[in-house]
gemmi code that builds the backbone of each chain (N, CA, C; Angstrom):
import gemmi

chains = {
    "A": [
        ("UNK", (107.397, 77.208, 88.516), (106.431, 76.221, 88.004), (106.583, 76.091, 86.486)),
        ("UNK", (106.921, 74.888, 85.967), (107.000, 74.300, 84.409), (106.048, 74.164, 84.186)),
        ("UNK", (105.494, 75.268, 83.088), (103.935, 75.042, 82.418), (104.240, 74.899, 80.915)),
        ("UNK", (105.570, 74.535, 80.492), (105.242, 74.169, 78.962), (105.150, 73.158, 78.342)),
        ("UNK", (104.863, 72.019, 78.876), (104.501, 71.169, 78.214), (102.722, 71.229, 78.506)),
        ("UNK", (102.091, 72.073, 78.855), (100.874, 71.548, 79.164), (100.237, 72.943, 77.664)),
        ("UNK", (99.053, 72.496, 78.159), (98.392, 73.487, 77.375), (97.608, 75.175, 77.768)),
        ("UNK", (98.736, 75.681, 77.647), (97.946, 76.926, 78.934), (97.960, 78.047, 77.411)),
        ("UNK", (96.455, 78.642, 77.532), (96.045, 79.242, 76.252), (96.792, 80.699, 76.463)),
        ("UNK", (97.473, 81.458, 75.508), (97.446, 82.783, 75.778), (96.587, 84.088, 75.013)),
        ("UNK", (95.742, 84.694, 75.414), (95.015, 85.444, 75.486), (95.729, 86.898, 74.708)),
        ("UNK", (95.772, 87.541, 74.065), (95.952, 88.691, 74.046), (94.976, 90.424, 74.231)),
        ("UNK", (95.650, 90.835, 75.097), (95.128, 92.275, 74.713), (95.778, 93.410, 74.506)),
        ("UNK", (95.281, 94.833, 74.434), (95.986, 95.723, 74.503), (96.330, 96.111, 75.886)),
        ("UNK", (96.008, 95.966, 77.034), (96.952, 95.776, 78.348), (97.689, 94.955, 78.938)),
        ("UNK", (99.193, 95.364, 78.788), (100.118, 94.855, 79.443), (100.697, 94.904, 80.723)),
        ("UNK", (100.001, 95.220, 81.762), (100.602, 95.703, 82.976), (100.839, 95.230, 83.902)),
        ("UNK", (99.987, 93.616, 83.677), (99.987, 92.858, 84.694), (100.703, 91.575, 84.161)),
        ("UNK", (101.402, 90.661, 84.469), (101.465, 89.196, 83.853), (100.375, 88.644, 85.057)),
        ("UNK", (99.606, 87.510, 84.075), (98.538, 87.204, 84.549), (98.165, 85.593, 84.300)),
        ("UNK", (98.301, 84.807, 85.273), (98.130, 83.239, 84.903), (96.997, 82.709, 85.982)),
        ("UNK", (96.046, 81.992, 85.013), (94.593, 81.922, 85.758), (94.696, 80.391, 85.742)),
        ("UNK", (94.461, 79.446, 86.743), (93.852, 77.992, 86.573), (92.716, 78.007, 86.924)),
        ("UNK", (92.051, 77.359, 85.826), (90.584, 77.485, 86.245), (90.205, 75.664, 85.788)),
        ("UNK", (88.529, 75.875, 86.046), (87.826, 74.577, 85.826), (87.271, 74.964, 84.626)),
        ("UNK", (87.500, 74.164, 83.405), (86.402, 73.910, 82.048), (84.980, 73.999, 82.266)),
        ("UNK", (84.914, 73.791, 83.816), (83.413, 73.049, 83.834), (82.733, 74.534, 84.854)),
        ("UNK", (83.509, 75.384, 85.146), (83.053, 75.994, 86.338), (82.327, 77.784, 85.953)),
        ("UNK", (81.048, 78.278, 86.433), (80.805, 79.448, 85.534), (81.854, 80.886, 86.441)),
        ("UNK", (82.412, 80.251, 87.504), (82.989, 81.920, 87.808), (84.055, 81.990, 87.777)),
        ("UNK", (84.896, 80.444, 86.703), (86.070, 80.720, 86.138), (85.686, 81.550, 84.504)),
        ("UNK", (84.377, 80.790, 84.314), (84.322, 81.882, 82.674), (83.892, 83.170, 82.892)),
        ("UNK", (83.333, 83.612, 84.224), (83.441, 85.125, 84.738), (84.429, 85.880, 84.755)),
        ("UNK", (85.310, 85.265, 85.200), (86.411, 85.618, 85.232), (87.128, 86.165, 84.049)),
        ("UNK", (87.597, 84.841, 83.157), (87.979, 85.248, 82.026), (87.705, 86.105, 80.933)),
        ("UNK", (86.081, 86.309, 81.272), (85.698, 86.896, 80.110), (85.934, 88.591, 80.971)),
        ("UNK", (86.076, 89.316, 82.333), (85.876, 89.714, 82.739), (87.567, 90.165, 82.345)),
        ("UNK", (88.329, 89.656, 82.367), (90.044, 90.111, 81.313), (89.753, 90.422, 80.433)),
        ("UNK", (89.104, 89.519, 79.489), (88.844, 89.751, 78.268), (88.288, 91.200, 77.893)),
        ("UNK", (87.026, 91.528, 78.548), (86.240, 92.595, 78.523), (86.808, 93.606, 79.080)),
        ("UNK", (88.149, 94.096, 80.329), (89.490, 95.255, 80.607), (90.338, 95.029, 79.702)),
        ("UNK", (90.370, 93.914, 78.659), (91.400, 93.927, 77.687), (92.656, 93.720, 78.241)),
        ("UNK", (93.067, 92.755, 79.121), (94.287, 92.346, 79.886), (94.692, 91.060, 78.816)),
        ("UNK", (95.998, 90.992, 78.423), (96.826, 90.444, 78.211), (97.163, 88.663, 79.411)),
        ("UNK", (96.641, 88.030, 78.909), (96.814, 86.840, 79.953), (96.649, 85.328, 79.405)),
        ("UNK", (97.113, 84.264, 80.237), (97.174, 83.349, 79.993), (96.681, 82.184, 81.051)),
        ("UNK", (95.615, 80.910, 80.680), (95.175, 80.233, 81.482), (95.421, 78.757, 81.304)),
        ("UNK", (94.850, 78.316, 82.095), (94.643, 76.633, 82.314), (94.321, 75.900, 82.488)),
        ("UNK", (93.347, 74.856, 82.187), (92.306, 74.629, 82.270), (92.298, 73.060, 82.987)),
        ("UNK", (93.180, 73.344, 84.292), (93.330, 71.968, 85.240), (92.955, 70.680, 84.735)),
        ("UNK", (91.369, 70.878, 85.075), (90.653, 69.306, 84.674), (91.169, 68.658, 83.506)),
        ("UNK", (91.482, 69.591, 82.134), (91.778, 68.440, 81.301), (93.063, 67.981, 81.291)),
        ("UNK", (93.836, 67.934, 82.331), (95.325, 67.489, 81.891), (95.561, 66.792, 83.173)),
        ("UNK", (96.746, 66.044, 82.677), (96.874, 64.516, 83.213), (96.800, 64.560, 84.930)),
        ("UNK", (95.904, 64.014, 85.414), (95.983, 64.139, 86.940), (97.109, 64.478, 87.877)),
        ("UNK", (98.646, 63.225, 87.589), (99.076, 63.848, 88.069), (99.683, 65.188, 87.892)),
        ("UNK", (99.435, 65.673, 86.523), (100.056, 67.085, 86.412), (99.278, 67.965, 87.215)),
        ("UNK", (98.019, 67.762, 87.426), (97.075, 68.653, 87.873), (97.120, 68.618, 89.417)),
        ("UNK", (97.932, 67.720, 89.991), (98.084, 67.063, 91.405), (99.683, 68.225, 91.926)),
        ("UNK", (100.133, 68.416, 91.392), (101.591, 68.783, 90.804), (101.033, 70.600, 91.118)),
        ("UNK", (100.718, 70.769, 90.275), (99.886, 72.266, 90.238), (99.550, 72.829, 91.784)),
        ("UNK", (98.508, 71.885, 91.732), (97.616, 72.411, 93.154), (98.551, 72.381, 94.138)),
        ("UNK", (99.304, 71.172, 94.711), (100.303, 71.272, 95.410), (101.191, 72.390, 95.449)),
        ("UNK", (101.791, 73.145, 94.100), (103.141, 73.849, 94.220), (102.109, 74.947, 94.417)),
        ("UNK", (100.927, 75.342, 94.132), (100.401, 76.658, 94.515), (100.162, 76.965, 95.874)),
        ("UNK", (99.556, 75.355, 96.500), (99.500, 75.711, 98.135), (100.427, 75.759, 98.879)),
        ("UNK", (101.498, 75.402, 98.731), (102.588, 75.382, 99.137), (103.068, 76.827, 99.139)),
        ("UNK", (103.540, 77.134, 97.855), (103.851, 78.780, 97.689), (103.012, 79.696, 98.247)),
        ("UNK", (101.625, 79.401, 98.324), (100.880, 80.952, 98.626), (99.586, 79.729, 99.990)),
        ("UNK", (100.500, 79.081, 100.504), (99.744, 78.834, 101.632), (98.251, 79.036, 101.869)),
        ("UNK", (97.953, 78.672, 100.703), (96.308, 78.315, 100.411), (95.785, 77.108, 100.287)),
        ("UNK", (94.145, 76.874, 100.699), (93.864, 75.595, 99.307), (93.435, 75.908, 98.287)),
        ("UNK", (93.981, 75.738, 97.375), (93.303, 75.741, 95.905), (91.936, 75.627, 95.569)),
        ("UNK", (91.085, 76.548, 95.125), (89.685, 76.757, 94.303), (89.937, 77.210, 93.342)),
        ("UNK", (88.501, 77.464, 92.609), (88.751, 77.725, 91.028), (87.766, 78.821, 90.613)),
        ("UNK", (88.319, 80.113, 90.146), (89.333, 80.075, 89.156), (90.794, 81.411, 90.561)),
        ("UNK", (91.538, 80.343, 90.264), (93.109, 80.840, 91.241), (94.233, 81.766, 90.033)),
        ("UNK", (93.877, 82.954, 90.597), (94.559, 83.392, 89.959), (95.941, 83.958, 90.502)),
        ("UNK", (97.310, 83.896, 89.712), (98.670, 84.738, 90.244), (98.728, 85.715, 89.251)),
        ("UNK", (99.133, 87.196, 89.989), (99.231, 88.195, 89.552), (100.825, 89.048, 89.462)),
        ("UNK", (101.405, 88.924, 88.070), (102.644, 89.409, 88.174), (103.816, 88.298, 89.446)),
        ("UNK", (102.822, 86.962, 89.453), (104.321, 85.808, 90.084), (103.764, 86.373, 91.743)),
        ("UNK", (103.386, 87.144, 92.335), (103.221, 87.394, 93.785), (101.940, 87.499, 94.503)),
        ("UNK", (100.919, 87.513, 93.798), (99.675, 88.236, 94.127), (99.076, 86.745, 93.852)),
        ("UNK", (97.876, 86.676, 94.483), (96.729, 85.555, 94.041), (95.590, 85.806, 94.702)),
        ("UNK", (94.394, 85.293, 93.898), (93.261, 85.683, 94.084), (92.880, 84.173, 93.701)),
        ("UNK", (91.698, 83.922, 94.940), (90.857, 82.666, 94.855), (89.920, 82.957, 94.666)),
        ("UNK", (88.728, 82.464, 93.644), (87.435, 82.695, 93.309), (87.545, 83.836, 92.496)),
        ("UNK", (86.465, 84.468, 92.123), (85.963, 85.460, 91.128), (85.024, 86.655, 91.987)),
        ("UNK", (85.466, 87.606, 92.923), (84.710, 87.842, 93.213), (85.640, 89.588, 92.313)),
        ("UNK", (84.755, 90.486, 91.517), (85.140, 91.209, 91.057), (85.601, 92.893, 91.645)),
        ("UNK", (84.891, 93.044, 92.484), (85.961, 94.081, 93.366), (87.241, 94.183, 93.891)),
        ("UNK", (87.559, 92.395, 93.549), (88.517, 92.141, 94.539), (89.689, 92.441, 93.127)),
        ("UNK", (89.415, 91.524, 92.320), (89.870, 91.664, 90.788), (90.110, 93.187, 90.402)),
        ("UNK", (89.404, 93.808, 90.274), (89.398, 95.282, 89.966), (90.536, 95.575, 90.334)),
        ("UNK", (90.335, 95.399, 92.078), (91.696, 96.017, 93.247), (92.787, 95.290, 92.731)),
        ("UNK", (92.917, 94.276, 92.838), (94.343, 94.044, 92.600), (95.023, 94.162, 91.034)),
        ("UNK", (94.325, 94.180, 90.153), (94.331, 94.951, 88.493), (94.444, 96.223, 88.579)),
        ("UNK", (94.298, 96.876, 89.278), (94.206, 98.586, 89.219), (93.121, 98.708, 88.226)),
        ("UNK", (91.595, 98.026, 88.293), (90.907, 98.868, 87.033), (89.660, 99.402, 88.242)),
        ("UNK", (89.584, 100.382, 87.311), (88.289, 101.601, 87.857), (86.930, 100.990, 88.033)),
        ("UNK", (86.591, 100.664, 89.116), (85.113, 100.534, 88.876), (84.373, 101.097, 88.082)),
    ],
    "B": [
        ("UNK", (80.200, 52.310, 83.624), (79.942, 53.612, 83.316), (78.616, 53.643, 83.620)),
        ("UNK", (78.183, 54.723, 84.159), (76.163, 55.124, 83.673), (76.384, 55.807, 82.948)),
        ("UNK", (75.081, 55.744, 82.367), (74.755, 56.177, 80.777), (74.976, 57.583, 80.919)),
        ("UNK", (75.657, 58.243, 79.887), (75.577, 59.453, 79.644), (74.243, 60.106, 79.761)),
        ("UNK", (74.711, 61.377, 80.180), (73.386, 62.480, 80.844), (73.414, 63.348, 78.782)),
        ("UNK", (72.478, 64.329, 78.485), (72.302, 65.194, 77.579), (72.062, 66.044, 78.885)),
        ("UNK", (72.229, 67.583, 78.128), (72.099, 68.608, 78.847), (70.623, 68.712, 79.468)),
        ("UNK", (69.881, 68.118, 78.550), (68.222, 68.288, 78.921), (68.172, 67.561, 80.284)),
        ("UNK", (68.801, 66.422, 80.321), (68.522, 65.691, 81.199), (69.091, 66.225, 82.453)),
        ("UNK", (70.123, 67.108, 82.295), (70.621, 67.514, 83.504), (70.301, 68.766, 84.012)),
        ("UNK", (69.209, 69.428, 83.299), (68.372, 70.671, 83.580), (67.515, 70.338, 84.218)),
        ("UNK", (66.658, 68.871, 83.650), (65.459, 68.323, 84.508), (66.252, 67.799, 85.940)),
        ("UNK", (67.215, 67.424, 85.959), (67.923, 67.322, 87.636), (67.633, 68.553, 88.261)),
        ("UNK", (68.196, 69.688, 87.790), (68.320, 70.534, 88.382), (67.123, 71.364, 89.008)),
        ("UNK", (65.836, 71.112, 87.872), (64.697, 71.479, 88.584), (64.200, 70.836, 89.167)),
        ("UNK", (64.270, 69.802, 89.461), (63.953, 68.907, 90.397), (64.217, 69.007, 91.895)),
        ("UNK", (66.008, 69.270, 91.863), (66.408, 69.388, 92.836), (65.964, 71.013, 93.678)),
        ("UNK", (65.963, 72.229, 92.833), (65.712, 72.714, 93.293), (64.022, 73.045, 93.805)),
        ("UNK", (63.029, 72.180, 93.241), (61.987, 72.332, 93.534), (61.664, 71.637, 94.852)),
        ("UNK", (62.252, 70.699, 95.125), (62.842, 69.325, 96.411), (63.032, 70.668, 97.915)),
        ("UNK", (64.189, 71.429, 97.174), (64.651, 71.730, 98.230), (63.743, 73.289, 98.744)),
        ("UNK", (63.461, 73.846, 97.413), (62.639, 75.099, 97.937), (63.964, 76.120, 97.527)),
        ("UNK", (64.489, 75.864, 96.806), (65.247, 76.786, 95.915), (65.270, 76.729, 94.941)),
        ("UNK", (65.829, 78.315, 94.248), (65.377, 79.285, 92.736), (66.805, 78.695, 91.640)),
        ("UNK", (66.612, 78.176, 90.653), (67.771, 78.198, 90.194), (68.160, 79.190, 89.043)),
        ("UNK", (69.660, 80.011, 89.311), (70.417, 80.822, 88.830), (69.520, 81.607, 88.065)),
        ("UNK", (68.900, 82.378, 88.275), (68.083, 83.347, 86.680), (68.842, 83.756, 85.600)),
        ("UNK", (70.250, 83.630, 85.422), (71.209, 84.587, 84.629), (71.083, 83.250, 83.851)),
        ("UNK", (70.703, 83.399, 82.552), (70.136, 82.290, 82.063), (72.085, 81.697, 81.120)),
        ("UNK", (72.627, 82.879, 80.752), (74.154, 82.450, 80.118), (74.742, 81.649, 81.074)),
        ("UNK", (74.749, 82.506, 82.739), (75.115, 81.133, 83.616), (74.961, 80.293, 84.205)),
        ("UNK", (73.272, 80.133, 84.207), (72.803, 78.515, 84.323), (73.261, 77.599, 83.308)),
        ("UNK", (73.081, 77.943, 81.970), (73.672, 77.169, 81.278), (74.653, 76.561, 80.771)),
        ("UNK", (75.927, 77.647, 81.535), (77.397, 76.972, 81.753), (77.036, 76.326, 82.617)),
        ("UNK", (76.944, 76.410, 83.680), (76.771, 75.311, 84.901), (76.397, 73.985, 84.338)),
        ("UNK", (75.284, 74.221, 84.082), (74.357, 73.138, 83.455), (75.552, 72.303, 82.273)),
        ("UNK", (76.110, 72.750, 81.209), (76.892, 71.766, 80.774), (77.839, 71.580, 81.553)),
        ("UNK", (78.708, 72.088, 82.782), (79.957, 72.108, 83.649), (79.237, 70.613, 84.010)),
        ("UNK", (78.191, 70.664, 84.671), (77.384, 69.210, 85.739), (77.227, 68.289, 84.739)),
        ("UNK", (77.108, 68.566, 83.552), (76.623, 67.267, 82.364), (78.420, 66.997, 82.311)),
        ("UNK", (79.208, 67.484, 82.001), (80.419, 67.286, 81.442), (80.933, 66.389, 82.731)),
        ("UNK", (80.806, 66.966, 83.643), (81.462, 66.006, 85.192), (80.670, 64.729, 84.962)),
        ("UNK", (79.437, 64.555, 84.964), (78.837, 63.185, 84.691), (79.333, 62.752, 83.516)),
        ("UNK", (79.521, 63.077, 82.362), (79.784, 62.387, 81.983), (81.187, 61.433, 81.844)),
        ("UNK", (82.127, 62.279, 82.645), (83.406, 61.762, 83.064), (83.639, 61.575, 84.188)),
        ("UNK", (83.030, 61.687, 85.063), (83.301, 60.774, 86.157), (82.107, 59.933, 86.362)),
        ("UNK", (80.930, 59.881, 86.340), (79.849, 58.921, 86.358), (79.031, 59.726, 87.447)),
        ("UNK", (79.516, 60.857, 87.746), (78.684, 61.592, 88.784), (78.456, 63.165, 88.590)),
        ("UNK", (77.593, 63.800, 89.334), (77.292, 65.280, 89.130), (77.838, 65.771, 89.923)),
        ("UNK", (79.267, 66.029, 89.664), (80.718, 66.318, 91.110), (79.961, 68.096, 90.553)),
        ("UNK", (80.062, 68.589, 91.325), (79.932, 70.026, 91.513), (81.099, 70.918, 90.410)),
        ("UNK", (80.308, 71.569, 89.210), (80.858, 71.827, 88.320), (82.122, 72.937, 88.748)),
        ("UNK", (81.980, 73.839, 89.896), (83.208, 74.689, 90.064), (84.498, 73.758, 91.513)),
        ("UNK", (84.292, 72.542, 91.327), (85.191, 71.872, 92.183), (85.692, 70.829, 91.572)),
        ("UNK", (86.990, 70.506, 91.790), (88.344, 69.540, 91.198), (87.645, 68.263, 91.787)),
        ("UNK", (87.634, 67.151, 91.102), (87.700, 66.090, 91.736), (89.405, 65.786, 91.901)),
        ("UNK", (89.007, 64.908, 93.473), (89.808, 64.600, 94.048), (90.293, 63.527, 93.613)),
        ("UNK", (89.639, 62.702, 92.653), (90.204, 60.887, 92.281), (89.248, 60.176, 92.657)),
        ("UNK", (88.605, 60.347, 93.254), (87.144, 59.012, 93.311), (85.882, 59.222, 94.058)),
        ("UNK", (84.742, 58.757, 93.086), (83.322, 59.462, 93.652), (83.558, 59.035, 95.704)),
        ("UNK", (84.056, 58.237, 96.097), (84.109, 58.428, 97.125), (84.861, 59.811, 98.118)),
        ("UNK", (86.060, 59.895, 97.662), (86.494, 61.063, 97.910), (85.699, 62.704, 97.656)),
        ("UNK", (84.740, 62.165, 96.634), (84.041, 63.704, 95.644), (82.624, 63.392, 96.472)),
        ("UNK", (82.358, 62.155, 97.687), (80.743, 62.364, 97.737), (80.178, 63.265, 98.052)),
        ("UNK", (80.301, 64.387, 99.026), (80.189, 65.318, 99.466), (79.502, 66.510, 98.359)),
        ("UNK", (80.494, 66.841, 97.447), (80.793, 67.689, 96.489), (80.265, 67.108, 95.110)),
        ("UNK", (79.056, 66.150, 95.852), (77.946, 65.706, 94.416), (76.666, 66.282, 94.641)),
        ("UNK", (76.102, 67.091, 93.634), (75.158, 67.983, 93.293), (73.930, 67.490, 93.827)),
        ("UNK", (73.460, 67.935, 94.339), (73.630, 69.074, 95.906), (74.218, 68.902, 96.637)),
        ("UNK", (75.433, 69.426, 96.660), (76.705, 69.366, 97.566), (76.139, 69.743, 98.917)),
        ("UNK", (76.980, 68.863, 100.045), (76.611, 68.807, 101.501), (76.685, 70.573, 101.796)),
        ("UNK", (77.500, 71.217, 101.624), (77.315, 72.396, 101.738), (77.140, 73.501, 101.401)),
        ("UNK", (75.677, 73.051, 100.331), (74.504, 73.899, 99.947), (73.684, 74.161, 100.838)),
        ("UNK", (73.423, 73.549, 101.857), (72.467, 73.483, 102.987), (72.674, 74.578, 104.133)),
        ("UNK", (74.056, 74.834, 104.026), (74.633, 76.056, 104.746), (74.919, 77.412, 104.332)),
        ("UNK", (75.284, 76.969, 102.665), (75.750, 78.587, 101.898), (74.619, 78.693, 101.246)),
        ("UNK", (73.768, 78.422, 101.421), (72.385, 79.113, 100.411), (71.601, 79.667, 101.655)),
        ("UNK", (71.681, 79.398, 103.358), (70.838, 80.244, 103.784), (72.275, 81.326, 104.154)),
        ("UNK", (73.357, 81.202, 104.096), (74.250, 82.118, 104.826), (74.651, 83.214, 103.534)),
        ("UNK", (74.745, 82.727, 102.535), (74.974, 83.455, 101.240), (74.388, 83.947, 100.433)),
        ("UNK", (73.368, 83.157, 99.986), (72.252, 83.423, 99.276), (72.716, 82.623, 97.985)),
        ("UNK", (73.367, 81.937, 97.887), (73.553, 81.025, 97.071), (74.223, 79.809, 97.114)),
        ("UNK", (74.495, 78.684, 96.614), (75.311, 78.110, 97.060), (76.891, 78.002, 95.842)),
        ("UNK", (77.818, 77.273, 96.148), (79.072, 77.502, 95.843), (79.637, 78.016, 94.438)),
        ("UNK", (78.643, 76.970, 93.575), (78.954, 77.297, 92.165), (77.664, 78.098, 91.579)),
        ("UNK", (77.178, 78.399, 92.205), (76.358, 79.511, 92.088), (74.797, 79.076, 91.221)),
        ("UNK", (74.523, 77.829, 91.215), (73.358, 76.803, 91.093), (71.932, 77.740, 91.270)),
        ("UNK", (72.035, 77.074, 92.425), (70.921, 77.243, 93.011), (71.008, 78.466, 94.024)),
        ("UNK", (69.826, 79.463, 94.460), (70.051, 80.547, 95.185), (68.513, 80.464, 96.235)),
        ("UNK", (68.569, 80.986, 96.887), (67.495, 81.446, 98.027), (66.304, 82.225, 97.104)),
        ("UNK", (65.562, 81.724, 97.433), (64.265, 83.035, 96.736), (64.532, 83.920, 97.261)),
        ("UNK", (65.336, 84.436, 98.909), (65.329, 85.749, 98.978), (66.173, 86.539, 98.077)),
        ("UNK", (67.583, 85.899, 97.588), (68.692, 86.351, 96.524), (68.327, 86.547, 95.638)),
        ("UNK", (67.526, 85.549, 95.090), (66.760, 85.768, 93.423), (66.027, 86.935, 93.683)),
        ("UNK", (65.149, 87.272, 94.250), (64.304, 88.915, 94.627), (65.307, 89.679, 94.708)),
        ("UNK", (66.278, 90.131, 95.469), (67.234, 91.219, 95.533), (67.984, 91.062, 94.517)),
        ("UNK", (68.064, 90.403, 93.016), (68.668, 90.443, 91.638), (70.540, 90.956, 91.693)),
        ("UNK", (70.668, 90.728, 92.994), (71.998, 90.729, 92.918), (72.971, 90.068, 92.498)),
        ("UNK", (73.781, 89.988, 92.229), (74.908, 89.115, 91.461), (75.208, 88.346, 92.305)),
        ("UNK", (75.910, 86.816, 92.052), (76.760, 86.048, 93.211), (77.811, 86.292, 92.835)),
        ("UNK", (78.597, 85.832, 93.744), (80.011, 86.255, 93.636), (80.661, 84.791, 94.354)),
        ("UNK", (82.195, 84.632, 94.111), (82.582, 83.606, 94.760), (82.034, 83.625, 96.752)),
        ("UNK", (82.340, 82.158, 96.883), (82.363, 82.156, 98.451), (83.118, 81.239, 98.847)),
        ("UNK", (83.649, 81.322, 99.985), (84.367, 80.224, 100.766), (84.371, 78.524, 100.283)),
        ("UNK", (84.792, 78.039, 99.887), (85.067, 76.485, 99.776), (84.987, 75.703, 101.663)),
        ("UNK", (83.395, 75.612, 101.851), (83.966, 74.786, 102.660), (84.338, 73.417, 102.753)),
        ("UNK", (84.290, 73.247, 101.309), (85.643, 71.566, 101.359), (86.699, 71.660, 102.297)),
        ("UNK", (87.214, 72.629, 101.950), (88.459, 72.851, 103.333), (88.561, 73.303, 104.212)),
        ("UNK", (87.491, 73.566, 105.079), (87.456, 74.397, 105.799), (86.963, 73.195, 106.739)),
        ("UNK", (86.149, 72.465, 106.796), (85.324, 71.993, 107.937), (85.213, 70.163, 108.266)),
    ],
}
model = gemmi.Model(1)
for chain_id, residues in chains.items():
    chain = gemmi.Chain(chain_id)
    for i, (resn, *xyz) in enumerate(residues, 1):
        res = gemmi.Residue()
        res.name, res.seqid = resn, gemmi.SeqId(i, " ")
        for name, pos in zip(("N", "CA", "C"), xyz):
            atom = gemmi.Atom()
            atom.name, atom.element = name, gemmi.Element(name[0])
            atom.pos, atom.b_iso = gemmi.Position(*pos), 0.0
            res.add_atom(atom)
        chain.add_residue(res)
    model.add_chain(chain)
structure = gemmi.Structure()
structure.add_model(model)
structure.setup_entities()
């Protein structure tokens, strides 16, 4: 998936262990759960913020994700290290597949 | 276009709606108020209150469903205790002060 022409923010932290690419909604609160929920394990990551970019890019997206990981797309969809994905924000689930400690 | 919403105006929706329906809205007051601009920001770009944690599809017809109070709030607020984007909740959820968490999209499902 070609994400450089778009605007996908990168985040820094002091954990590197995961590569971590989130599409989320601008508009949605358990994509900013989410994020801030990296932010706050201090994960190293980078997102995207669908809605504002050009439809069909955003048409483009959703497609190559369901396709690859035989889902439908919700928000906030995250891929973990290119193999892993997580739909929604639910944080146990996050934890588990991050390796962080409850 | 319809006239642009202010956030005020789309708080007074929201109590409205939930007073209509006999549901509590969100107590976590940081994330009512994302919501609350997520639903002002969708109105104000699409002309409707498309459900702030869902993509529009390309046209309020395609999005009717998934306009605030989405058709399937009526199902995930008694099965969940909340509904999708985490709005509005059950008075029984709001009493047990538990967190929401994502749930199923049934946009696609049904």
């Amino acid at each position: 998936m070609n994400l450089e022409h778009l605007p996908v923010v990168h985040k820094d932290g002091p954990r590197n262990d995961h590569d971590i690419m989130i599409f989320a909604l601008s508009t949605c609160g358990f994509c900013k759960r989410a994020l801030a929920f990296l932010d706050n394990q201090g994960f190293s990551y980078r997102y995207l913020y669908v809605d504002l970019i050009p439809v069909e890019e955003k048409n483009k997206i959703k497609q190559e994700l369901k396709d690859r990981f035989k889902e439908n797309v919700a928000f906030p969809f995250a891929v973990i290290d290119g193999s892993i994905h997580l739909v929604g924000f639910i944080e146990a689930d996050w934890r588990l597949s991050l390796g962080v400690q409850p | 276009m319809s006239q642009s919403k202010t956030r005020e105006k789309t708080e007074l929706f929201t109590r409205m709606v939930a007073q209509k329906q006999g549901w509590v809205l969100n107590p976590d007051k940081e994330f009512y108020e994302s919501l609350v601009d997520g639903l002002t920001a969708n109105y104000n770009r699409y002309g409707y209150y498309l459900c702030p944690c869902r993509d529009s599809e390309g046209s309020r017809e395609q999005d009717r469903h998934a306009i605030c109070p989405c058709i399937w709030s009526f199902k995930d607020i008694p099965q969940y205790g909340h509904c999708y984007c985490a709005l509005y909740f059950s008075p029984e959820f709001a009493a047990s002060a538990k967190p929401p968490a994502s749930i199923p999209d049934r946009r696609y499902q049904e």
